[in-house]
C-alpha positions in Angstrom: 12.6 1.0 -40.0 11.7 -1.7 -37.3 8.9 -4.3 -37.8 6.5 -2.0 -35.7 6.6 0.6 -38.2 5.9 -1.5 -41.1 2.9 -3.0 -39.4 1.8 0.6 -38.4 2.2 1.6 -41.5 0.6 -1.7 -43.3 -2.8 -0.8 -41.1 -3.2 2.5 -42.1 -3.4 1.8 -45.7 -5.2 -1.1 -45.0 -9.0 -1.8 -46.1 -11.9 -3.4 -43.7 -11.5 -6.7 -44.8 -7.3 -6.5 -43.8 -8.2 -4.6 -40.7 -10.9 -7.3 -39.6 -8.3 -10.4 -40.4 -5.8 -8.5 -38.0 -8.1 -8.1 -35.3 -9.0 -11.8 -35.6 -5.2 -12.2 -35.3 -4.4 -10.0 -32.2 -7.5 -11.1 -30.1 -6.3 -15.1 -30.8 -3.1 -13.8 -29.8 -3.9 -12.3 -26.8 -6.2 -14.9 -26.0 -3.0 -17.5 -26.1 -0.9 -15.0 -23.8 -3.9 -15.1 -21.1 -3.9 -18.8 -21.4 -0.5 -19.2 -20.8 -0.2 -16.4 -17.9 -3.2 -18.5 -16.4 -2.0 -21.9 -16.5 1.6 -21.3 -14.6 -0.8 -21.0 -11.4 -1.7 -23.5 -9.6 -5.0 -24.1 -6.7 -2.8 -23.7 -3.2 0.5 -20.8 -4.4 0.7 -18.1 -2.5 0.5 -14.7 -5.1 0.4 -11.1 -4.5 -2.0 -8.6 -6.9 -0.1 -6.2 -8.1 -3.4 -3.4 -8.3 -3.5 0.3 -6.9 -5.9 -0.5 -4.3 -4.5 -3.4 -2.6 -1.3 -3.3 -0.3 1.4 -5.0 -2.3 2.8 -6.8 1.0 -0.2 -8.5 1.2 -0.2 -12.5 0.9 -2.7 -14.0 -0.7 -3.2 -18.2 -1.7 -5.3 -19.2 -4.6 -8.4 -20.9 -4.2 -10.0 -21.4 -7.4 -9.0 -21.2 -11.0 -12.0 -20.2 -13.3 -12.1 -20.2 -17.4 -10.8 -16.2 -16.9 -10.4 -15.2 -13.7 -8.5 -16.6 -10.3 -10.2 -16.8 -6.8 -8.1 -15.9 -4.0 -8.3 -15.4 -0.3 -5.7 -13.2 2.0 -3.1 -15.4 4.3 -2.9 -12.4 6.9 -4.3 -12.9 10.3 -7.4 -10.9 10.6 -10.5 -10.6 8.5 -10.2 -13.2 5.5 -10.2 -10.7 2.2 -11.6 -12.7 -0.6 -11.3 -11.4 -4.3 -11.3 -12.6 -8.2 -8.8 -11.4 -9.9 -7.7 -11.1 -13.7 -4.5 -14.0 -13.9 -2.8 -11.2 -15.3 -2.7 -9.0 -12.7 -1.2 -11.9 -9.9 2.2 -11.7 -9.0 3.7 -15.1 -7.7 5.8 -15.0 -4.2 
């Protein structure tokens, strides 16, 4: 049986108190994985948003870099798209 399964199987015989201990665990975690994604940008690189609604092609250069989210603004000629985006939804080109 792989790790997953034993984990899986851990939390469902788990009581509140266990259950509230992991979720403190998994939200520090994933709060350590945003901060990482986050910090390999930098004000200046040029980054696509990999998002349904917006043309993957599309250049775009970061602006700003807030506590959660990165400002960035299209490098295409034509009208200057502006958006704030969640770090882990950039794509660095």
């Amino acid at each position: 049986m792989s790790n997953l399964q034993v984990v899986l199987e851990f939390i469902k015989k788990s009581e509140k108190s266990d259950l509230n201990k992991i979720v403190d665990q998994i939200n520090i975690r994933k709060s350590e994985l945003r901060h990482e994604i986050k910090s390999s940008f930098s004000v200046g690189d040029l980054v696509g948003i990999n998002h349904k609604r917006i043309d993957s092609s599309k250049t775009f250069r970061i602006t700003k870099i807030n506590n959660k989210n990165i400002k960035v603004i299209s490098t295409d000629a034509g009208p200057k798209d502006q958006y704030t985006v969640s770090p882990s939804l950039l794509v660095k080109k």
